[in-house]
C-alpha distance (Angstrom), angle and dihedral (degrees) to the residues before:
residue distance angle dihedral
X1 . . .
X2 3.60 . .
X3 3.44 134.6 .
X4 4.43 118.3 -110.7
X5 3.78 124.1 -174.4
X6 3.40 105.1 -157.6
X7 4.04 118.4 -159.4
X8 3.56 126.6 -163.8
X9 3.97 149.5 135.8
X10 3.55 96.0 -135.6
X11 3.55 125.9 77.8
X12 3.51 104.4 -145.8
X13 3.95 88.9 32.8
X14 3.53 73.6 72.0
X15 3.67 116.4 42.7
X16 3.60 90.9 41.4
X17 3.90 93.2 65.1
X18 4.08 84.5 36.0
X19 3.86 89.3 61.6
X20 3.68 95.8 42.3
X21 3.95 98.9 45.6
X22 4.10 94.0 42.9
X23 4.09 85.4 44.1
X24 4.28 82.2 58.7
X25 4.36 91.3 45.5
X26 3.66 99.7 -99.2
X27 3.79 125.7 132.9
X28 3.76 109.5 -119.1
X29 4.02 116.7 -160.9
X30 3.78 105.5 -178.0
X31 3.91 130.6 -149.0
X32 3.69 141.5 -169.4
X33 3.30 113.1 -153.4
X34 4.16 140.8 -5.4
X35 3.61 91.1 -82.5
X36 3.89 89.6 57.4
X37 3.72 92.4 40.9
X38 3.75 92.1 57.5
X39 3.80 98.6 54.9
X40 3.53 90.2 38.4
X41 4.20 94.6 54.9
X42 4.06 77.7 42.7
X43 4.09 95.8 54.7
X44 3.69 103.7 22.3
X45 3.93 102.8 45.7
X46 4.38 85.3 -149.0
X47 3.74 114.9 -162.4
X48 3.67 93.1 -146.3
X49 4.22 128.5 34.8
X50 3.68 106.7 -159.3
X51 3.99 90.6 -167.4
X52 4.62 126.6 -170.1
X53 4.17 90.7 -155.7
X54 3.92 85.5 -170.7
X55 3.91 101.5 70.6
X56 3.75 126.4 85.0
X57 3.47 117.4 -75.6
X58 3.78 93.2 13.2
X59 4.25 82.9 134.7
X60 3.79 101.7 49.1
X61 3.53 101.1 162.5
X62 3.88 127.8 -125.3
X63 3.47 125.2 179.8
X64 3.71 93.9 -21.9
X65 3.70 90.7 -54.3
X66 3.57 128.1 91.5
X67 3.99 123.8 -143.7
X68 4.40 96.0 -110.2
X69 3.73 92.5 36.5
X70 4.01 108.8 39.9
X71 3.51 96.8 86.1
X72 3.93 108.0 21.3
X73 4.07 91.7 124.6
X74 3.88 81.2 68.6
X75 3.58 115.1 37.8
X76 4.12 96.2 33.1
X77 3.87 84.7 70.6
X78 3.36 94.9 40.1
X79 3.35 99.4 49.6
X80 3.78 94.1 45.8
X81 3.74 88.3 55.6
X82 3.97 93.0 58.0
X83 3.60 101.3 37.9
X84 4.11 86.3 56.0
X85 3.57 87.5 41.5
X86 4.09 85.6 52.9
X87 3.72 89.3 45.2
X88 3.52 96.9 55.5
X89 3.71 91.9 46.9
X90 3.68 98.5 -114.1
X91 3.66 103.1 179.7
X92 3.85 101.4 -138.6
X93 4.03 90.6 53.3
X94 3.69 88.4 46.8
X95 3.75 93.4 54.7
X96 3.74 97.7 39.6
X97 4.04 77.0 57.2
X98 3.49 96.6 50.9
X99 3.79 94.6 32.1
X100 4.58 85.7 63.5
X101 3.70 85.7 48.7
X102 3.85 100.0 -107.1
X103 3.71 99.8 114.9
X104 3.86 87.5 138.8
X105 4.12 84.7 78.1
X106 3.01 89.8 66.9
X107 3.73 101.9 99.2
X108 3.65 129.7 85.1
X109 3.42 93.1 -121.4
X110 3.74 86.7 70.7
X111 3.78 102.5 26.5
X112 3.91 92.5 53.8
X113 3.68 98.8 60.4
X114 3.71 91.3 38.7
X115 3.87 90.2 50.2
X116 3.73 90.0 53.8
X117 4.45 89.8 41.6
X118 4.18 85.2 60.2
X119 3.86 86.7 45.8
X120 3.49 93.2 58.0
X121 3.37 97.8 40.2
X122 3.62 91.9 55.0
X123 3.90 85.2 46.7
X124 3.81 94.4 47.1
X125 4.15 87.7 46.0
X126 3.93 89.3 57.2
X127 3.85 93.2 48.0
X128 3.33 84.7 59.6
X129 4.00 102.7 49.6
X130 3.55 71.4 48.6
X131 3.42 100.9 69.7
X132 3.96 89.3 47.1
X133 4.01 107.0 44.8
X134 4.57 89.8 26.3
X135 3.81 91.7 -138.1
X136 3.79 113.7 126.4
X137 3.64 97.2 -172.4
X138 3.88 98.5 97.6
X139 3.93 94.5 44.6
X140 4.31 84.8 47.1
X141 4.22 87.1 54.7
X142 3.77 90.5 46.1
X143 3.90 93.4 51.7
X144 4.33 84.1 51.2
X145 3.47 90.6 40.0
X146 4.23 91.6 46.9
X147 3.65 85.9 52.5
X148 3.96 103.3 46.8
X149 4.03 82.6 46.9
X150 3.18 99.4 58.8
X151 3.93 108.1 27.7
X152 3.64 82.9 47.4
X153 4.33 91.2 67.4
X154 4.12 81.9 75.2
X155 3.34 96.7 40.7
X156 3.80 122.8 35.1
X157 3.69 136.8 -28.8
X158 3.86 80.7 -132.0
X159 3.84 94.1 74.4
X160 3.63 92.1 37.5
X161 3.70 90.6 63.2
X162 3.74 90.1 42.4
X163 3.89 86.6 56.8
X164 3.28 98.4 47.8
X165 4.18 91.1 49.5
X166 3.39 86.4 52.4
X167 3.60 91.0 49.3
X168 4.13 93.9 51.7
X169 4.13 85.1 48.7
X170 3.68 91.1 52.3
X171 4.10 81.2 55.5
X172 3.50 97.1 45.1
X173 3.75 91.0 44.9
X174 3.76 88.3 45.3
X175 3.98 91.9 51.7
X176 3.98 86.8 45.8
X177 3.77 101.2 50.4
X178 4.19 83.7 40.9
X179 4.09 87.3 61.3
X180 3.83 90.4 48.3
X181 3.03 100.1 56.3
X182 4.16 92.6 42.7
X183 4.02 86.5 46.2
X184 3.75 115.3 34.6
X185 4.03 107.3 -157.2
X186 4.08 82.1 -134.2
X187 3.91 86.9 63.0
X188 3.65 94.4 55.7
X189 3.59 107.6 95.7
X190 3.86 114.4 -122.3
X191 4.01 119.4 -122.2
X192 3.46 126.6 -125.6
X193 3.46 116.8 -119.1
């Protein structure tokens, strides 16, 4: 099985989830705090990062990055596009769900909340390109696409996957507008012909 790093401030936060993942064959490496967490993603390469973001040191920094935030622009759509998938019972999400041993996730009691948590993260993750390139295009598309996604879950799967398109070409127009701002066409010197 796979190998899960799981961080948290609480002790039996942590051997609880311990016990249950090494009782389903994966190999748990536990840590405390951010600092932990970083040398342990460092060392122990983990598959998974099961990650409390509200316990001291949960933002450690590294390189100007820290270990919930460095890649947000790519697993906040990603994540939104499974947990939809989960909540409208697609059956290959479902079994890749109960195929890592975490069929109890499969309810929308859990899936809702988490489908809105990779929404915002996406969301927060474009504010923050924001901040660097000044366009607010991208992070306007997201908040549309957020709100097709998950109005869409009572109305039709349709407008759930037109959210979550919307949500990928928010990304992709995120990533685009992020490269022209880091390579100015004017600074591209012009060949002779």
């Amino acid at each position: 099985m796979s190998k899960i790093l799981v961080v948290d401030d609480e002790p039996a936060v942590t051997h609880l989830l311990r016990w249950f993942l090494e009782k389903k064959g994966h190999e748990v490496v536990t840590a405390a705090d951010g600092v932990e967490a970083l040398a342990s993603v460092q060392q122990e390469n983990p598959k998974v990062v099961l990650l409390d973001i509200s316990m001291p040191l949960a933002t450690a920094v590294t390189g100007g990055n820290t270990l919930s935030h460095s890649h947000a622009d790519k697993w906040g759509p990603l994540g939104s596009i499974f947990a939809a998938l989960c909540c409208l019972g697609a059956a290959p999400a479902l079994a890749a769900v109960s195929a890592l041993g975490l069929g109890f996730l499969i309810n929308d009691i859990i899936l809702i909340p988490l489908l809105v948590v990779f929404l915002g993260a996406t969301i927060w993750a474009l504010r923050r390109d924001r901040s660097r390139h000044g366009r607010t295009g991208p992070q306007r598309l997201a908040w549309l696409a957020s709100l097709f996604t998950v109005s869409g879950l009572w109305v039709s799967g349709v407008v759930v996957s037109l959210g979550l398109i919307l949500l990928v070409a928010a990304s992709i127009w995120n990533v685009v507008v992020t490269w022209q701002t880091k390579f100015p066409l004017d600074s591209v010197p012009k060949s002779r012909v």
